[in-house]
N, CA, C and O atoms as CSV, one atom per row, in Angstrom:
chain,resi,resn,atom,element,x,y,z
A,1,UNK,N,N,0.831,-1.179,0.000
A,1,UNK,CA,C,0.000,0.000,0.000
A,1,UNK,C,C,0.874,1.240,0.000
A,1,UNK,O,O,1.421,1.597,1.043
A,2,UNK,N,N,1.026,1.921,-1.158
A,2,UNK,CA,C,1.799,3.252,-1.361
A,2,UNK,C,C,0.720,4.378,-0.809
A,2,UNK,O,O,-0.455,4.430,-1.172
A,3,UNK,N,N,1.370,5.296,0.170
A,3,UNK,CA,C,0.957,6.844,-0.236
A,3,UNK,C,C,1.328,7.293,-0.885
A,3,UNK,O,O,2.388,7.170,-1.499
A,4,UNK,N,N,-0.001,8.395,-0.955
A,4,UNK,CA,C,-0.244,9.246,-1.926
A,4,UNK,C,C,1.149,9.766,-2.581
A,4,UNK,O,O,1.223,9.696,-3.808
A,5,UNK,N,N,2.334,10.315,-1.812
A,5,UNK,CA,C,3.016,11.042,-2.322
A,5,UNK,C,C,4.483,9.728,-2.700
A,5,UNK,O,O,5.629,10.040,-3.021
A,6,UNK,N,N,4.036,8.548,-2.556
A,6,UNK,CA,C,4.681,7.784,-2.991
A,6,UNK,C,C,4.255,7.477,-4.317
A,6,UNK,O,O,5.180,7.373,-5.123
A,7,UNK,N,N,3.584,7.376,-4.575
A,7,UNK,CA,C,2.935,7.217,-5.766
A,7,UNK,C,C,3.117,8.156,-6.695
A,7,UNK,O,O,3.223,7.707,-7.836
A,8,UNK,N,N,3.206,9.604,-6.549
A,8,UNK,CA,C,3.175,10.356,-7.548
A,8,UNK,C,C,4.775,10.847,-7.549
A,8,UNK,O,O,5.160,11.670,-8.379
A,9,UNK,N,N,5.763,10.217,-6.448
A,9,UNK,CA,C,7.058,10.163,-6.784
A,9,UNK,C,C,7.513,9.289,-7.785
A,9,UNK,O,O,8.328,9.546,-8.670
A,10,UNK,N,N,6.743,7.919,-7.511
A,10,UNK,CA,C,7.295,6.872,-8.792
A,10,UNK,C,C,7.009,7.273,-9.701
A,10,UNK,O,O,7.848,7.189,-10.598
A,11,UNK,N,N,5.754,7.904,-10.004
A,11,UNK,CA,C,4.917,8.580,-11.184
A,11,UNK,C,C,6.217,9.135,-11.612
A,11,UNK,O,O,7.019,8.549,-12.340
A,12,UNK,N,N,6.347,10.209,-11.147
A,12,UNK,CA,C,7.394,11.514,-12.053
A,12,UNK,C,C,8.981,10.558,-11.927
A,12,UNK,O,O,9.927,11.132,-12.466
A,13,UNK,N,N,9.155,9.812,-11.568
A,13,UNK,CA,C,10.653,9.317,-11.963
A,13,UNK,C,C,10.218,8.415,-13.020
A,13,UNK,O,O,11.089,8.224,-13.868
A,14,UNK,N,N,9.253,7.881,-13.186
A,14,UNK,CA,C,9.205,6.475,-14.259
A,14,UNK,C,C,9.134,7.600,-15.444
A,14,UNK,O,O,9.953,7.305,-16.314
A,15,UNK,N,N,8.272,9.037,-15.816
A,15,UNK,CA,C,8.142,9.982,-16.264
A,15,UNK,C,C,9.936,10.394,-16.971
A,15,UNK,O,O,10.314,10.721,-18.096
A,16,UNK,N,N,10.507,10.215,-15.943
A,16,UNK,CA,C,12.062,11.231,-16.159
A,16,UNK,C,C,12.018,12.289,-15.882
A,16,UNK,O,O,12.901,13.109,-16.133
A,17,UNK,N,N,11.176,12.467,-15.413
A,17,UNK,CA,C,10.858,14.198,-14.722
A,17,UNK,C,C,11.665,14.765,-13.408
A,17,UNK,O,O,12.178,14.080,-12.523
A,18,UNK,N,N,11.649,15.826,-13.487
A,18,UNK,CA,C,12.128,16.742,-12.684
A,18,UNK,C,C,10.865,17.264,-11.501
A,18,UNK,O,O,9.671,17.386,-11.776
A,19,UNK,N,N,11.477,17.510,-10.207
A,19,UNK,CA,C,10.319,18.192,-9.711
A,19,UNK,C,C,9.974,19.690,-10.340
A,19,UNK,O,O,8.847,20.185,-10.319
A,20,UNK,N,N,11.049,20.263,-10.855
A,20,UNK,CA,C,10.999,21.570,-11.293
A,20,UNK,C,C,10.007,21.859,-12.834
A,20,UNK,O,O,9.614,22.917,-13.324
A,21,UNK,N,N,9.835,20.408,-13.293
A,21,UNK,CA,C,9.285,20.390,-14.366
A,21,UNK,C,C,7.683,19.979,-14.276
A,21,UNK,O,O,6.823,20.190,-15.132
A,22,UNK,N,N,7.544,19.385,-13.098
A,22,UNK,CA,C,6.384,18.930,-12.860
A,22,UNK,C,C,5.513,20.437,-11.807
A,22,UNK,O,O,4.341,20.806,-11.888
A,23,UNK,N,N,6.631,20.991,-10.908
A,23,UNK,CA,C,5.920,22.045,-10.889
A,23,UNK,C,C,5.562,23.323,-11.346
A,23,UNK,O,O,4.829,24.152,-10.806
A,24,UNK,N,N,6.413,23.397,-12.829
A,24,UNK,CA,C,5.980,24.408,-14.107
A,24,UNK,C,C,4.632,23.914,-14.450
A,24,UNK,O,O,3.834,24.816,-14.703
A,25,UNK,N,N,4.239,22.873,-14.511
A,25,UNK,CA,C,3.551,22.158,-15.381
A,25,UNK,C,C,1.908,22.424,-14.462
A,25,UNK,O,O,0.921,23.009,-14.908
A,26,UNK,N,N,2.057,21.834,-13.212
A,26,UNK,CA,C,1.186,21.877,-12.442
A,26,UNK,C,C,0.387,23.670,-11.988
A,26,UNK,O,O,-0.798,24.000,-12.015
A,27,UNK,N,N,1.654,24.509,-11.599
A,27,UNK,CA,C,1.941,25.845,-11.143
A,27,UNK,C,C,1.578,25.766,-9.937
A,27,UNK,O,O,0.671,26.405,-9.404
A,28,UNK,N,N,2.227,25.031,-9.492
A,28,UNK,CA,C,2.568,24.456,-7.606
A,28,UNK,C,C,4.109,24.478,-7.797
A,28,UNK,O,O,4.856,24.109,-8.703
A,29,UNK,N,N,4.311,25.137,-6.414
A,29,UNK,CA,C,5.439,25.172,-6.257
A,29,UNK,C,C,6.649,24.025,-6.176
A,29,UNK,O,O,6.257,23.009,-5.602
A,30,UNK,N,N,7.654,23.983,-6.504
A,30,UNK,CA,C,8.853,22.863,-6.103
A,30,UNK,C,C,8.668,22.295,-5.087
A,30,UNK,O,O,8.283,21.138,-4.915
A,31,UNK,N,N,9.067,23.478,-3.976
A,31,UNK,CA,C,8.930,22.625,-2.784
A,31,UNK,C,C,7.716,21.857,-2.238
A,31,UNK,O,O,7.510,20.824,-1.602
A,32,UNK,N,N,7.283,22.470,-2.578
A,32,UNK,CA,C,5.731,21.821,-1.959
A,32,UNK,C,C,5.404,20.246,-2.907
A,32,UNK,O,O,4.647,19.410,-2.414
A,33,UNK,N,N,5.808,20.102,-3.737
A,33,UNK,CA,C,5.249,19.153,-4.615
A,33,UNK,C,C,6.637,18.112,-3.247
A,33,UNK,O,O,6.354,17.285,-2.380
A,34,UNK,N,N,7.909,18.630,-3.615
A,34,UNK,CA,C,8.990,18.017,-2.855
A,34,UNK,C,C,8.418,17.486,-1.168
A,34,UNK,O,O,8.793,16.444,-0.629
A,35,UNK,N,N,7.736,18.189,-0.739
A,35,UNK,CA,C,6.993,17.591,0.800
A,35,UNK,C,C,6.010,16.981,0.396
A,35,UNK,O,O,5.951,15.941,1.052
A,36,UNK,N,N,4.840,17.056,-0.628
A,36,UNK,CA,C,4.016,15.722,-0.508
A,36,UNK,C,C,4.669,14.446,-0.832
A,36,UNK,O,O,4.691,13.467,-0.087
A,37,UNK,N,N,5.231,14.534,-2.073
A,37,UNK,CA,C,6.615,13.015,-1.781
A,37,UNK,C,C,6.857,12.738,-1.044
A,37,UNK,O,O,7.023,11.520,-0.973
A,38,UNK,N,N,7.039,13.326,-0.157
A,38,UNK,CA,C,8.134,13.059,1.359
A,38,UNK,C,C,7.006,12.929,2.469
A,38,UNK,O,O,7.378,12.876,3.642
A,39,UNK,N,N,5.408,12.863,2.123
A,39,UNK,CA,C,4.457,13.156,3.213
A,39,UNK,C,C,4.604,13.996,4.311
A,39,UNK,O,O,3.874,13.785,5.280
A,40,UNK,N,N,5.662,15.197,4.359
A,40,UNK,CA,C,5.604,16.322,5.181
A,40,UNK,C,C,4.279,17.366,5.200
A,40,UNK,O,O,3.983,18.088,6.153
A,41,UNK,N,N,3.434,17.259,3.715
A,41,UNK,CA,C,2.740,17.712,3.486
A,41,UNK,C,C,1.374,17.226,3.068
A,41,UNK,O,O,1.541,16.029,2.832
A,42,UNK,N,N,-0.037,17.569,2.828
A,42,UNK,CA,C,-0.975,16.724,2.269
A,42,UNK,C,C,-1.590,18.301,1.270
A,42,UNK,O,O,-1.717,19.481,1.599
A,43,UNK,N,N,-1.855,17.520,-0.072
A,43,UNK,CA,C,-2.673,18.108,-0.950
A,43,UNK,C,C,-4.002,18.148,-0.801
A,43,UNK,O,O,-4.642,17.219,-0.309
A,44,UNK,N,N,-4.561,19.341,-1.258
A,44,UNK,CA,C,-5.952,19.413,-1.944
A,44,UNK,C,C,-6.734,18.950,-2.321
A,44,UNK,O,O,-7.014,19.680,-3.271
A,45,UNK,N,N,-7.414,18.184,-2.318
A,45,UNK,CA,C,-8.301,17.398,-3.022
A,45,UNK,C,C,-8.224,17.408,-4.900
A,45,UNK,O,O,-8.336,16.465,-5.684
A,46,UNK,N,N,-8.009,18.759,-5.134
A,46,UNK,CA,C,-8.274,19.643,-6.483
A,46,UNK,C,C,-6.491,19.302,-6.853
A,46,UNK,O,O,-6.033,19.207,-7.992
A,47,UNK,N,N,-5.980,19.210,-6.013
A,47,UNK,CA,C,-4.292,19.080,-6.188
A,47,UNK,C,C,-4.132,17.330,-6.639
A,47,UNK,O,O,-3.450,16.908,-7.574
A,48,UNK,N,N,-4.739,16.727,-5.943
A,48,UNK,CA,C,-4.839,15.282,-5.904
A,48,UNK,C,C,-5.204,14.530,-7.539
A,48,UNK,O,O,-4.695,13.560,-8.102
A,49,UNK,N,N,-6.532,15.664,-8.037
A,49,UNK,CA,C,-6.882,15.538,-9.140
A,49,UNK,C,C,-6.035,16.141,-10.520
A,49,UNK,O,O,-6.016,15.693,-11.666
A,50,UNK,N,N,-5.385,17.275,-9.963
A,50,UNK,CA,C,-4.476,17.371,-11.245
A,50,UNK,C,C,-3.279,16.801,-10.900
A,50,UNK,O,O,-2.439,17.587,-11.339
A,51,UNK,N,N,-2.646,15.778,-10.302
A,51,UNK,CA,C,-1.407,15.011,-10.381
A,51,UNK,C,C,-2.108,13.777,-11.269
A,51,UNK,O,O,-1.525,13.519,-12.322
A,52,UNK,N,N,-3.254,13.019,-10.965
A,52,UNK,CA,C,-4.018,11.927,-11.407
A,52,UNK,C,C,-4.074,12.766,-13.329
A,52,UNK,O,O,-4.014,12.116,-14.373
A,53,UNK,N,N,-4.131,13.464,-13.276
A,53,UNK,CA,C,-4.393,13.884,-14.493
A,53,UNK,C,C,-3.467,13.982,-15.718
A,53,UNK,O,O,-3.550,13.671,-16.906
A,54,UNK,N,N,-2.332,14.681,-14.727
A,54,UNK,CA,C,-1.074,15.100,-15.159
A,54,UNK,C,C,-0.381,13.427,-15.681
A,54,UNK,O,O,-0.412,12.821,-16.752
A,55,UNK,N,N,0.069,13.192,-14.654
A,55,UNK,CA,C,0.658,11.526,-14.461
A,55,UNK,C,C,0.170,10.571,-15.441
A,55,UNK,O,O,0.849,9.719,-16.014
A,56,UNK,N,N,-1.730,10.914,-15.653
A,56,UNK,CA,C,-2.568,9.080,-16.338
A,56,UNK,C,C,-2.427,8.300,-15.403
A,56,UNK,O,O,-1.994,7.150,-15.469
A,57,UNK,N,N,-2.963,9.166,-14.008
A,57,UNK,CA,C,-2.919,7.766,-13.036
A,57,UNK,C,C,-4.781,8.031,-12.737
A,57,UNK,O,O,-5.440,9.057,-12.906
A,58,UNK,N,N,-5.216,6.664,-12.244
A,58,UNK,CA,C,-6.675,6.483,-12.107
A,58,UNK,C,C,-6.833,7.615,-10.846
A,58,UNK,O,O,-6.042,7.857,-9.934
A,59,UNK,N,N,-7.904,8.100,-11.089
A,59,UNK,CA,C,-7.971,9.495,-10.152
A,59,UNK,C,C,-8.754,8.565,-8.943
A,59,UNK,O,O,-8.436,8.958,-7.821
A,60,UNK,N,N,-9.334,7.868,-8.941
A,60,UNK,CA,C,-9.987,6.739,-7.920
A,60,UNK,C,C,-8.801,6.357,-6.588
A,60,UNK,O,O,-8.813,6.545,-5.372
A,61,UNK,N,N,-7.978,5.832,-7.402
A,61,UNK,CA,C,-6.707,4.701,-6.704
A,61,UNK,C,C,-6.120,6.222,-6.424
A,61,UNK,O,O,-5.968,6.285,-5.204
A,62,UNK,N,N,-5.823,7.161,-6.876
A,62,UNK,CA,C,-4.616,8.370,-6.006
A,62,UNK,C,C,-6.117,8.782,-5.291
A,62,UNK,O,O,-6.462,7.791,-4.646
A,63,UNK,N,N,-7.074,9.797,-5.166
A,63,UNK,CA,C,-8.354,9.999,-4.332
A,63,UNK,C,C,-7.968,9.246,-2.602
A,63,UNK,O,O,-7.686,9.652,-1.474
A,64,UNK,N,N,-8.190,7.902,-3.338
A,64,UNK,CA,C,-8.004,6.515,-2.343
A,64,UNK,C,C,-6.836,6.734,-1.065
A,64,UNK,O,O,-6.889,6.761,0.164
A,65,UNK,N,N,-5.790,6.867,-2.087
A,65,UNK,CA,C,-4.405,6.683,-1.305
A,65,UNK,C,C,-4.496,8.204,-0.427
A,65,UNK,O,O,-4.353,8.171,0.795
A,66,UNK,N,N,-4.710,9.348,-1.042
A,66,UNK,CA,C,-4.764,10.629,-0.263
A,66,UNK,C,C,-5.833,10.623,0.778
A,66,UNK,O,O,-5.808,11.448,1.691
A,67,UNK,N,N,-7.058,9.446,0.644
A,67,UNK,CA,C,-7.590,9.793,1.793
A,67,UNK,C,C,-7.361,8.883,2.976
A,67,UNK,O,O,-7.650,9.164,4.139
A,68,UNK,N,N,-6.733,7.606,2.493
A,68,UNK,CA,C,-6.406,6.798,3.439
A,68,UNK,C,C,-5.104,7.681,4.382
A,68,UNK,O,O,-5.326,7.866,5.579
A,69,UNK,N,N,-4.005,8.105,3.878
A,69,UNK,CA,C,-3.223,9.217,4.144
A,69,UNK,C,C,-3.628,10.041,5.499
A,69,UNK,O,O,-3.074,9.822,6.577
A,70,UNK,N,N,-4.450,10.816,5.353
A,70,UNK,CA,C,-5.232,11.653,6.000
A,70,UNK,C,C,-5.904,11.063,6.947
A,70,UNK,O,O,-5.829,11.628,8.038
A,71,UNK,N,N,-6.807,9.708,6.876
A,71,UNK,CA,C,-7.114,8.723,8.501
A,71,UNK,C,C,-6.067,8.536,9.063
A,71,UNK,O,O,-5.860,9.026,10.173
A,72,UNK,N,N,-5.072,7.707,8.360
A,72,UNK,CA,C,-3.847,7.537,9.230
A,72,UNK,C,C,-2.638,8.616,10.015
A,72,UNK,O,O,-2.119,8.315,11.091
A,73,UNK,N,N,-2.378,9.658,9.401
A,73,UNK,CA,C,-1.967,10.311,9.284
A,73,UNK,C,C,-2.973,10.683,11.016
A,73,UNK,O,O,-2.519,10.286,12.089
A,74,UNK,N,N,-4.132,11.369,10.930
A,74,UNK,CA,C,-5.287,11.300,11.936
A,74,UNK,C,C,-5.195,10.661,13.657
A,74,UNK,O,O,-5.110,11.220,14.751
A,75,UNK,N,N,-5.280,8.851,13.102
A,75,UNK,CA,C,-5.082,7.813,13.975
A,75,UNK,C,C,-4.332,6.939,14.322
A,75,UNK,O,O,-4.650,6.056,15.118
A,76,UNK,N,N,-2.991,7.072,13.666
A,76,UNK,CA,C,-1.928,6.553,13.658
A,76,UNK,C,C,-1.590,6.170,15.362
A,76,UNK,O,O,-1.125,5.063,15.635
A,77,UNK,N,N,-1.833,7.045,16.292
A,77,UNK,CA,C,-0.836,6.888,17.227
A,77,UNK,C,C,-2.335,6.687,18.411
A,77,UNK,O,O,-2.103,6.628,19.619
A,78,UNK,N,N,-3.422,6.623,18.023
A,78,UNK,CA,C,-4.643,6.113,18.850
A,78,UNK,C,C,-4.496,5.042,19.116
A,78,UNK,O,O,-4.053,4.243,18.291
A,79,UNK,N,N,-4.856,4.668,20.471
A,79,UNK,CA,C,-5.261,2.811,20.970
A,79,UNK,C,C,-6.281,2.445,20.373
A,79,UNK,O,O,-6.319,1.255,20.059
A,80,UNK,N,N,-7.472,3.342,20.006
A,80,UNK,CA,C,-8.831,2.711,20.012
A,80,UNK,C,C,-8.788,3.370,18.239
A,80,UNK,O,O,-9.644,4.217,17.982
A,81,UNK,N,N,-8.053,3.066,17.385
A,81,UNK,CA,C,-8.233,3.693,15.916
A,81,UNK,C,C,-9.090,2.652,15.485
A,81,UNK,O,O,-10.211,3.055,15.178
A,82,UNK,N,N,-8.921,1.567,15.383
A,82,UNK,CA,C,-9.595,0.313,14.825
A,82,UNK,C,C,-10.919,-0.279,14.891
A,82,UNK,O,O,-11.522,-0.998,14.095
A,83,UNK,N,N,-11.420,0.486,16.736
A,83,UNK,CA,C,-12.969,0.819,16.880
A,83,UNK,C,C,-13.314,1.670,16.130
A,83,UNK,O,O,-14.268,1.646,15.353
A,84,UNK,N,N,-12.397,2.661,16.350
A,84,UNK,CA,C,-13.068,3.885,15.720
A,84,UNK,C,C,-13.058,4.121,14.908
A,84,UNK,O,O,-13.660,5.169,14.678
A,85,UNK,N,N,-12.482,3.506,13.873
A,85,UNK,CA,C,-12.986,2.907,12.134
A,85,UNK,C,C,-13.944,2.027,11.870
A,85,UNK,O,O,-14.525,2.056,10.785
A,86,UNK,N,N,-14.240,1.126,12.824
A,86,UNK,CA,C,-15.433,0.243,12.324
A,86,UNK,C,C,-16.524,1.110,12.647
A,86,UNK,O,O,-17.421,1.281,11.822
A,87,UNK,N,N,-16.538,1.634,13.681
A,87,UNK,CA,C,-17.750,2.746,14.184
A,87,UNK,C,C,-17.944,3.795,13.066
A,87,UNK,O,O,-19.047,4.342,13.043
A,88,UNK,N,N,-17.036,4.152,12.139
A,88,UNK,CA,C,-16.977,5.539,11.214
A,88,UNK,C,C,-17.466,4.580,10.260
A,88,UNK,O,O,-18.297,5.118,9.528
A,89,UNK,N,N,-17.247,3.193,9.942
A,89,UNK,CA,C,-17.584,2.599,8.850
A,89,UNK,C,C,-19.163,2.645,8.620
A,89,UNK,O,O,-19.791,2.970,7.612
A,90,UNK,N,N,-19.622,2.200,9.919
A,90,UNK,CA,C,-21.347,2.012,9.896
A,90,UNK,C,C,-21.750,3.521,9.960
A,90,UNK,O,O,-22.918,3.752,9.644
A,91,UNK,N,N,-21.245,4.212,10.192
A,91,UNK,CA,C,-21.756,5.658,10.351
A,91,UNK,C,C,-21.925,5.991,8.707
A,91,UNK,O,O,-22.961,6.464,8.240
A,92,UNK,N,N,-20.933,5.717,8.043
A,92,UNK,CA,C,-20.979,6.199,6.190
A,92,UNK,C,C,-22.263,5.294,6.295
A,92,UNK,O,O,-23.358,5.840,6.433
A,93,UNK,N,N,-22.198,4.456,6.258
A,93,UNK,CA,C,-22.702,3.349,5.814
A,93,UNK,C,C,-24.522,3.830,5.930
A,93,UNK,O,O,-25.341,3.938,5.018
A,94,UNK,N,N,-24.703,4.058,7.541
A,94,UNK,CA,C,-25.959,4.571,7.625
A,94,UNK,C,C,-26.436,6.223,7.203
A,94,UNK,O,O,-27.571,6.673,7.046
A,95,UNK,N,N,-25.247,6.829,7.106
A,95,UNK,CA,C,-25.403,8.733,5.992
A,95,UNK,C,C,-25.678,8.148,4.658
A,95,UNK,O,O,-26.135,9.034,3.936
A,96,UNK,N,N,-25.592,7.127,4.102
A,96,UNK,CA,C,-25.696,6.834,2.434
A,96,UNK,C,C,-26.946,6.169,2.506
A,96,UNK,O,O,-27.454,6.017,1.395
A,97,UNK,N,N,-27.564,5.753,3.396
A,97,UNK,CA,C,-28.723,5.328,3.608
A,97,UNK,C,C,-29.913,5.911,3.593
A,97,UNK,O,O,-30.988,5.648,3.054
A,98,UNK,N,N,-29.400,7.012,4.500
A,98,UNK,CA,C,-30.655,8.539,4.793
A,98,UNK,C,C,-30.653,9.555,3.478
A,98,UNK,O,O,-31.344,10.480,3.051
A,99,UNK,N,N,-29.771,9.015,3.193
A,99,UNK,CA,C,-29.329,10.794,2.122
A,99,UNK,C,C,-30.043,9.963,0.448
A,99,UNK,O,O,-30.042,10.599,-0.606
């Protein structure tokens, strides 16, 4: 299971790319593209979608990885994360129900 900013590192090296070229391209800065690689940082949602775009990677599977990112990232260091994912699970589960 890659994060997000693992993923769009392999992306731009299998590419031959530069970060400097990917952030002309994008008009996000170097560094910043340089910390989501490195997960110092988390993107945009809207950021998420133009790397998926940029790259030809399935915008689903990067979406995915940036939001799994962001739980963990979250609950990483909780005792009770694993309740409190099955509990968040039935909670979607019953909002998609009502709505």
């Amino acid at each position: 299971m890659k994060s997000f900013g693992e993923i769009i590192k392999d992306a731009r090296e299998t590419k031959g790319l530069y970060l400097r070229q990917v952030a002309a391209e994008l008009d996000i800065d170097q560094a910043i593209i340089s910390k989501f690689e490195h997960g110092d940082r988390k993107p945009s949602k809207e950021q998420v979608i133009l790397f998926a775009e940029f790259f030809k990677l399935d915008k689903e599977d990067l979406l995915i990885a940036w939001l799994s990112d962001k739980v963990v990232y979250d609950l990483k260091d909780e005792i009770l994360a694993d309740k409190a994912l099955k509990v968040a699970e039935q909670k979607i589960q019953y909002k998609k129900k009502i709505n």
